[in-house]
DSSP file (Angstrom, degrees, kcal/mol; ACC not computed):
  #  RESIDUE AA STRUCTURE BP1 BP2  ACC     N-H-->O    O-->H-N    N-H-->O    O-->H-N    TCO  KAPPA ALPHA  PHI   PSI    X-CA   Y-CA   Z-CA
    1    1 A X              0   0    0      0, 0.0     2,-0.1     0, 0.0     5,-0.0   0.000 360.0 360.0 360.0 146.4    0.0    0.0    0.0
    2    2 A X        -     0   0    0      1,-0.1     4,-0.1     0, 0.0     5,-0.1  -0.062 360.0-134.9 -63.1 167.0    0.6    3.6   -0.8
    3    3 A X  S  > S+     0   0    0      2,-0.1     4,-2.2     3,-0.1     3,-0.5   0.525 112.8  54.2 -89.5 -24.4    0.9    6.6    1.5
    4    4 A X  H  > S+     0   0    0      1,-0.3     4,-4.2     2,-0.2    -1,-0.0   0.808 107.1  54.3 -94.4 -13.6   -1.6    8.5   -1.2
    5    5 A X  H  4 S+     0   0    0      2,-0.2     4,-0.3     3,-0.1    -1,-0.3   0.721 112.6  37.0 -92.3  -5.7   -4.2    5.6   -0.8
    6    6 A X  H >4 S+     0   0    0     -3,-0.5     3,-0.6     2,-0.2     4,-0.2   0.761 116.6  59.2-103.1 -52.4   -4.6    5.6    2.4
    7    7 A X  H 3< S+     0   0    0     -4,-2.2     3,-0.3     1,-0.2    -2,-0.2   0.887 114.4  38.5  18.5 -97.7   -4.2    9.7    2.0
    8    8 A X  T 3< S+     0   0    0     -4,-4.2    -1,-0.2     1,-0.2    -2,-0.2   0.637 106.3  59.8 -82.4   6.5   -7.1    9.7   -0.2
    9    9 A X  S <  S+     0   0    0     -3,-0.6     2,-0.5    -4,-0.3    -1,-0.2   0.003  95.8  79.5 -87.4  50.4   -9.3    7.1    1.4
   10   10 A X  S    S-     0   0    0     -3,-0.3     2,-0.2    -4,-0.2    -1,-0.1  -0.862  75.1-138.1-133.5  92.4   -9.4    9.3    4.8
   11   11 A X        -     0   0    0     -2,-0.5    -2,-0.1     1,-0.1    -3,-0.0  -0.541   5.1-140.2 -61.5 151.1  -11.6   12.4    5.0
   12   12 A X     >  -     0   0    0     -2,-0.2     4,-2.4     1,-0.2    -1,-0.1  -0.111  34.3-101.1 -89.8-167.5  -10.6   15.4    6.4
   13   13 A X  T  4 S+     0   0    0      1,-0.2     4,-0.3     2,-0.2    -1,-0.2   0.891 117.5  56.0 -76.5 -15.0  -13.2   17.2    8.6
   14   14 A X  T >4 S+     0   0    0      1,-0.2     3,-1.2     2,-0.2    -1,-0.2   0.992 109.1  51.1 -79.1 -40.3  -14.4   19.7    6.3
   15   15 A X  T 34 S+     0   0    0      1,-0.2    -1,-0.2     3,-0.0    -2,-0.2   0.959 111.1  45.0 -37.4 -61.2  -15.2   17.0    3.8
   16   16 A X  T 3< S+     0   0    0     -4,-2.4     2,-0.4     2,-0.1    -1,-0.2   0.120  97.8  82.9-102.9  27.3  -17.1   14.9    6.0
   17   17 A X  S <  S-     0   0    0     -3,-1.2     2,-0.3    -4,-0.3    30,-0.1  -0.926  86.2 -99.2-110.5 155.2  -19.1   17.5    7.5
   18   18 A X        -     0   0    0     -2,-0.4    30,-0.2     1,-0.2    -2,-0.1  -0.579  46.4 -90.6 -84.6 145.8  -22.4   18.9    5.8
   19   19 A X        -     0   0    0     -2,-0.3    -1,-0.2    -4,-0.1    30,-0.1   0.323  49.6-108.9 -52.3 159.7  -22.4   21.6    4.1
   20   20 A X     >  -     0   0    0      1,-0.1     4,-2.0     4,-0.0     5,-0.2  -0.071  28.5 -96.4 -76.9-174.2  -23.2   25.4    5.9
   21   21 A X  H  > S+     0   0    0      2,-0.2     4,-4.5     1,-0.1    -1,-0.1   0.947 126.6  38.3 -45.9 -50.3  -25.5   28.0    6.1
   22   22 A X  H  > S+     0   0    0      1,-0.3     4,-2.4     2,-0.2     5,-0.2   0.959 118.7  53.1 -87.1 -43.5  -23.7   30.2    3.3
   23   23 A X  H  > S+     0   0    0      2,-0.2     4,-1.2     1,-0.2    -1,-0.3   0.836 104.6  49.8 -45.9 -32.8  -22.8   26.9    1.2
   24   24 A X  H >X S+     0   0    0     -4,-2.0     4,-2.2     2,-0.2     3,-1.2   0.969 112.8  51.0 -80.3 -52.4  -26.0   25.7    1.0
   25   25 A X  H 3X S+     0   0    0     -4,-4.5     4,-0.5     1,-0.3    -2,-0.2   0.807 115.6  41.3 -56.7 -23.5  -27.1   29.5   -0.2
   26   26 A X  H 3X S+     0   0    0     -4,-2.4     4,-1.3     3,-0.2    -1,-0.3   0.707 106.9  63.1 -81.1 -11.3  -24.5   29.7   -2.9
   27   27 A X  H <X S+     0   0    0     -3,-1.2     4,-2.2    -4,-1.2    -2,-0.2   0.936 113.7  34.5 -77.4 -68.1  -25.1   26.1   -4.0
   28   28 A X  H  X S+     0   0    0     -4,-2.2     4,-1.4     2,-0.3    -1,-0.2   0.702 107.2  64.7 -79.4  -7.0  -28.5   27.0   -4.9
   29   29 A X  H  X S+     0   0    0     -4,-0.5     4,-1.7    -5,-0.3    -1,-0.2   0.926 113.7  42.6 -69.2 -51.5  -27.8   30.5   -6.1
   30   30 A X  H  X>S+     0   0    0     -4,-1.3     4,-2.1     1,-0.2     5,-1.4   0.713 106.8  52.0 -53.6 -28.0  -25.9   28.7   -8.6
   31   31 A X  H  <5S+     0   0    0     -4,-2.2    -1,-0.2     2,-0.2    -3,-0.2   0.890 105.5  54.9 -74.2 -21.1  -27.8   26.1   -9.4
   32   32 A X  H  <5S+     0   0    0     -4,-1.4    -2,-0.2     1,-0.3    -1,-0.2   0.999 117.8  46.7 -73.6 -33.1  -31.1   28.7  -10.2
   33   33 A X  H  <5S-     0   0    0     -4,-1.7    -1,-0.3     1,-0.2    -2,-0.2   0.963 114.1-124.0 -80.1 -40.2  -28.2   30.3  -12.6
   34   34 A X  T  <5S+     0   0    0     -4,-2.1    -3,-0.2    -5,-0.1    -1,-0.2   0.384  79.6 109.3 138.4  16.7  -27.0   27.0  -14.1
   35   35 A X      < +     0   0    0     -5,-1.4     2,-0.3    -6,-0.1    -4,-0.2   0.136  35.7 144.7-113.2  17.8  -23.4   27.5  -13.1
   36   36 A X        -     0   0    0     -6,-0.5     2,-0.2    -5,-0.1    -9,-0.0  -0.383  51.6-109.3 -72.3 154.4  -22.6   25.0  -10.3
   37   37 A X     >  -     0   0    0     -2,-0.3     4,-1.8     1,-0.1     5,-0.1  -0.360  16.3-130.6 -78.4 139.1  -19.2   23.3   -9.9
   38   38 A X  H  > S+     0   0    0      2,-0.2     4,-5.5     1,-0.2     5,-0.2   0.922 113.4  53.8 -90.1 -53.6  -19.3   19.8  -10.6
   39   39 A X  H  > S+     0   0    0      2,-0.2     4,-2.2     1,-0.2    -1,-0.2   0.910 107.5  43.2 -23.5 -69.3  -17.4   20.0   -7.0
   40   40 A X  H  > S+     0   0    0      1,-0.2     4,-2.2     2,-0.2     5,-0.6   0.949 114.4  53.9 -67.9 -48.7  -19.8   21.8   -5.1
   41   41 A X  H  X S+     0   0    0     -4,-1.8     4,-1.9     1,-0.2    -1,-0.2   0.972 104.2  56.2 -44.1 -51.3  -22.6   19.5   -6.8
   42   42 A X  H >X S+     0   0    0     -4,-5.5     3,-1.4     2,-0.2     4,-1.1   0.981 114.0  40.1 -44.3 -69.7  -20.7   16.3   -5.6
   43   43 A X  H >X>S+     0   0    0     -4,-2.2     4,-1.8     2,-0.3     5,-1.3   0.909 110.7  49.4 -42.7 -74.1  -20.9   17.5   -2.1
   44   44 A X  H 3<5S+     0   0    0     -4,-2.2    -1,-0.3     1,-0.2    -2,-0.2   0.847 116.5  51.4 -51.8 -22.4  -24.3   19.0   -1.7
   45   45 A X  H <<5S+     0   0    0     -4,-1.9    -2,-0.3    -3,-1.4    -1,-0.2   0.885 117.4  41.5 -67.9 -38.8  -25.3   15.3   -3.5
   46   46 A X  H <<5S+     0   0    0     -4,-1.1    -2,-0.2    -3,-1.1    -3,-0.2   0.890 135.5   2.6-120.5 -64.1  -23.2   13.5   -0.8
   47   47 A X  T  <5S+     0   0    0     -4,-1.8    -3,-0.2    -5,-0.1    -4,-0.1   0.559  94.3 108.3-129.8  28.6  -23.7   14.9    2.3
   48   48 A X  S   <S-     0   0    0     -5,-1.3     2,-0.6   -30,-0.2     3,-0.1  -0.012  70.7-118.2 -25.6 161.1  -26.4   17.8    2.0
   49   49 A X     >  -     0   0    0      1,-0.1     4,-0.8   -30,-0.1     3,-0.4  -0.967  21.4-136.9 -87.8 132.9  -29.7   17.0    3.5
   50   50 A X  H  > S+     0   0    0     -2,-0.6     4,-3.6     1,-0.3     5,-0.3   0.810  97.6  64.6 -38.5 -48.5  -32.0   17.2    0.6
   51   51 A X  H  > S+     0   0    0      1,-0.2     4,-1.5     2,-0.2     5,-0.3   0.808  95.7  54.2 -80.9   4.3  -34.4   19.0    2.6
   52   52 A X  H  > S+     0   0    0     -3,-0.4     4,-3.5     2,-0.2    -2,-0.2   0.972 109.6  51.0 -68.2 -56.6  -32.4   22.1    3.2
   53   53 A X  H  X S+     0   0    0     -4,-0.8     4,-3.7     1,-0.2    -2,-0.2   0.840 112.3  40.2 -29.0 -56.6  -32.0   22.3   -0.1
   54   54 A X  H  X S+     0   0    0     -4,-3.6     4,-1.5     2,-0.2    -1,-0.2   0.902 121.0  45.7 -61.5 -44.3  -35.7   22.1   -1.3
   55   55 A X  H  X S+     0   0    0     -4,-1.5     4,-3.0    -5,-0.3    -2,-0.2   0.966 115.5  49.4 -87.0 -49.5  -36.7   24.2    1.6
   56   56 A X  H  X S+     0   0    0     -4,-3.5     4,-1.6    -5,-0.3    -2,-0.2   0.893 115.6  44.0 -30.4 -71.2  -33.5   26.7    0.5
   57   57 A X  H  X S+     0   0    0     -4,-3.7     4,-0.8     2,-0.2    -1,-0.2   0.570 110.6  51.3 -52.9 -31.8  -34.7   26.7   -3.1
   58   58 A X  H >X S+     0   0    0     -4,-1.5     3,-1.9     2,-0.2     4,-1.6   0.970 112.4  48.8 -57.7 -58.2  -38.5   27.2   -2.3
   59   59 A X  H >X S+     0   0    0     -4,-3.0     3,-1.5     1,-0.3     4,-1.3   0.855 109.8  54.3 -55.9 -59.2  -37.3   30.2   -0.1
   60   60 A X  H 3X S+     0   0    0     -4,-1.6     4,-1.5     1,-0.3    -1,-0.3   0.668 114.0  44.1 -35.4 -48.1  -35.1   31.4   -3.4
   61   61 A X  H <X S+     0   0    0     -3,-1.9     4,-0.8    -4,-0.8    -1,-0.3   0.597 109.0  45.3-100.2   2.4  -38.1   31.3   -5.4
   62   62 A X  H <X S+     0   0    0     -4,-1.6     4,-1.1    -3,-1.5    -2,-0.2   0.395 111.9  55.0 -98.6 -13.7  -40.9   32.8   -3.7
   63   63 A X  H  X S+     0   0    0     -4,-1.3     4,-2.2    -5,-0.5    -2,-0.2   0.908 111.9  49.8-101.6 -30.8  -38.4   35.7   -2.8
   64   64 A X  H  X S+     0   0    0     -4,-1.5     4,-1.0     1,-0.2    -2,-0.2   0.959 116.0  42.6 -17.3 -60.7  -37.7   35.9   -7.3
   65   65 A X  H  X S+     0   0    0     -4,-0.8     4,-1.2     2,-0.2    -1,-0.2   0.824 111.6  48.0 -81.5 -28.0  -40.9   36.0   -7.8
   66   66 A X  H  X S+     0   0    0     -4,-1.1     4,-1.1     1,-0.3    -1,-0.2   0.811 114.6  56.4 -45.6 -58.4  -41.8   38.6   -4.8
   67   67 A X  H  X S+     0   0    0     -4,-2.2     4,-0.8     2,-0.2    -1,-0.3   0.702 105.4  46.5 -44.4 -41.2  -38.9   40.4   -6.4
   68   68 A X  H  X S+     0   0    0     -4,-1.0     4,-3.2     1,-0.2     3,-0.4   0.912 108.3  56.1 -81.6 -44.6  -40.5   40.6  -10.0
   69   69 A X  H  X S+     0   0    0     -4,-1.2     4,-1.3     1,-0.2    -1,-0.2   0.720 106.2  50.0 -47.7 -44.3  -43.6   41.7   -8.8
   70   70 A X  H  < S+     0   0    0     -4,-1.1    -1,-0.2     2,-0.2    -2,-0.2   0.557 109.4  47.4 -82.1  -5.7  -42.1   44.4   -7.2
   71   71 A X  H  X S+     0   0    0     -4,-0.8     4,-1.2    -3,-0.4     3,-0.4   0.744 113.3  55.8 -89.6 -50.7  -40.0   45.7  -10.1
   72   72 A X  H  X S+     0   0    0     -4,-3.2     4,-1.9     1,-0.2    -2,-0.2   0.686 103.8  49.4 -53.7 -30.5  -43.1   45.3  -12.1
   73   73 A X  H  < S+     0   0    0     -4,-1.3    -1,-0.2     2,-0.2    -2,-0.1   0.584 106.3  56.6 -88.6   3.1  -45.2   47.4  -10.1
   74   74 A X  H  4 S+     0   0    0     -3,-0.4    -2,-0.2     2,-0.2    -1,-0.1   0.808 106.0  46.2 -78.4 -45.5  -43.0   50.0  -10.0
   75   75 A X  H  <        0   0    0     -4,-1.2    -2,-0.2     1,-0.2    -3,-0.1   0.867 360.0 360.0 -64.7 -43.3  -42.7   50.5  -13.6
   76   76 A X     <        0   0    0     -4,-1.9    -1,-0.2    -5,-0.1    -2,-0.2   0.607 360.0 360.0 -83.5 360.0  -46.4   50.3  -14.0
């Protein structure tokens, strides 16, 4: 055995912890634009909870839409 296989089977803590507050909000700020990191994607796939995400991403889009509404009534 290698030094690098036991290396890489070994996570460090930041790996094996789930992601934060401010990751989980950029994760899905990227996804609504279509520009997440193959990286960031693994992760939030591997040890996200799904529902932070969902609930993250509802929040994301009711506050869009909130947003649109209010840009639109302004103009009209």
């Amino acid at each position: 055995m290698s030094e690098t296989s036991e290396k890489d089977s070994t996570p460090t803590p930041e790996e094996a912890r789930e992601p934060r507050f401010r990751e989980v909000v950029i994760s899905v700020l990227a996804a609504a634009l279509g520009v997440q990191s193959s990286k960031n994607r693994e992760r939030d796939f591997t040890k996200g909870n799904p529902l932070v995400f969902i609930a993250a991403g509802l929040i994301f889009t009711i506050l869009f839409v909130l947003t649109l509404i209010g840009v639109v009534n302004l103009i009209l």
